[in-house]
N, C-alpha and C positions, 0 to 999 in steps of 0.2 A: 504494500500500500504506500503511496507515494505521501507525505507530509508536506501541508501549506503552512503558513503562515499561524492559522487559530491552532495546527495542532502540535506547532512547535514546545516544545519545554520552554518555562518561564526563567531570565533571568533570574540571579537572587537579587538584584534590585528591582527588577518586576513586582517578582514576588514579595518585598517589602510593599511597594505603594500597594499592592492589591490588601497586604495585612497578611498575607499567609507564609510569610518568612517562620524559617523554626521558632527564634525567637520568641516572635508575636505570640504563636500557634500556642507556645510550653508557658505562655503567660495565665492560661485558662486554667483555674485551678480550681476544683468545684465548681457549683454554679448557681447565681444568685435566681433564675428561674427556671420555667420547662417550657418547651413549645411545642402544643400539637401539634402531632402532622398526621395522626391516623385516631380509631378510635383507642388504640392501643400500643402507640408508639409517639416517646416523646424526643425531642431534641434539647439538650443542653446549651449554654451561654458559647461553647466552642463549637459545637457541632452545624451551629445556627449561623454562626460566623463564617464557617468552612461551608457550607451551601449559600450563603448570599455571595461572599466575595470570591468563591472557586466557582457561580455559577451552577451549582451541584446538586440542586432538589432531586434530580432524579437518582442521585446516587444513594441519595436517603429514601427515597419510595423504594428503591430495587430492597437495600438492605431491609427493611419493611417488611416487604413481599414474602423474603427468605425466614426472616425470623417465625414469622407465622405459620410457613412449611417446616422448619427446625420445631420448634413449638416449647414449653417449658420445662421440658425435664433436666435440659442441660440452662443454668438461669442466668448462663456466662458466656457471651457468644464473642469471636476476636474475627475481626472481618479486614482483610487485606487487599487492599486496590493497589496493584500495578500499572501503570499506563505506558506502554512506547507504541509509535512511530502512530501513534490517533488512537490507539485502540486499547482498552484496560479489559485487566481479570481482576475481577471480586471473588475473594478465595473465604470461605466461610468456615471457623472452627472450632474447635472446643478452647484453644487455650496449651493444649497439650499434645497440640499436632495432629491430630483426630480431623479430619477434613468429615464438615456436614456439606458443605456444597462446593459450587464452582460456577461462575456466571461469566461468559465472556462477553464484552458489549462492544460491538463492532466498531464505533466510531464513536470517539471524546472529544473535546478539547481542555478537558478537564487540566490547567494549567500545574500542576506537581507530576512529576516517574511516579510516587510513591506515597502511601496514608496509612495509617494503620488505624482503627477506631475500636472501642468496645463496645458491646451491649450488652447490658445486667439486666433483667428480670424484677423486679419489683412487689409481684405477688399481683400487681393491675394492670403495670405497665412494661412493656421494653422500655429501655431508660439508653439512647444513642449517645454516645461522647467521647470524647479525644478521650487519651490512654492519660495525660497530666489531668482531668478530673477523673479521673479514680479513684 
């Protein structure tokens, strides 16, 4: 697949004025609210930050999607997005290498190679968020 310009990799000074330099990212420590995004899936202060300013709701609806087919027994989900050359894998797991899924999603421009996020279980909710709020 040939790469233009959207689906180039961001500078790190890109990625500064966008806000998603590591930095910025590892500054999210807990979170002072929740944001719905489903009847049972929420996003946190970083999470919500990494879909406005990556552009990225849908990478929160896919994770979403997945959690509901994984479903509660495992209440600790670690979700891995790769991206080259426009195209990302969302690799779904337990935490301990245990692969629950695998999504490939043909075409991104999702501006970072690489994310790592987790999803805990709540007993009501999936609860979405950088691995620094945990």
């Amino acid at each position: 697949m040939m790469t233009n310009k959207n689906t180039e990799m961001k500078t790190h000074r890109e990625l500064q004025q966008l806000g998603l330099d590591s930095f910025t990212m590892s500054r999210f420590t807990g979170t002072t609210a929740y944001y719905r995004i489903s009847r049972r899936h929420l996003l946190t202060d970083g999470t919500k930050h990494l879909a406005e300013k990556g552009a990225c709701f849908w990478m929160m609806d896919a994770i979403a999607s997945h959690l509901c087919e994984i479903g509660t027994e495992d209440w600790f989900v670690v979700v891995h997005v790769k991206v080259t050359e426009g195209r990302a894998v969302m690799i779904y797991e337990d935490g301990n290498d245990k692969e629950h899924a695998r999504q490939e999603i043909p075409y991104t421009d999702f501006p970072l190679e690489s994310i790592t996020l987790y999803a805990c279980w709540d007993q009501e909710n999936w609860v979405i968020m950088l691995p620094s709020e945990y």
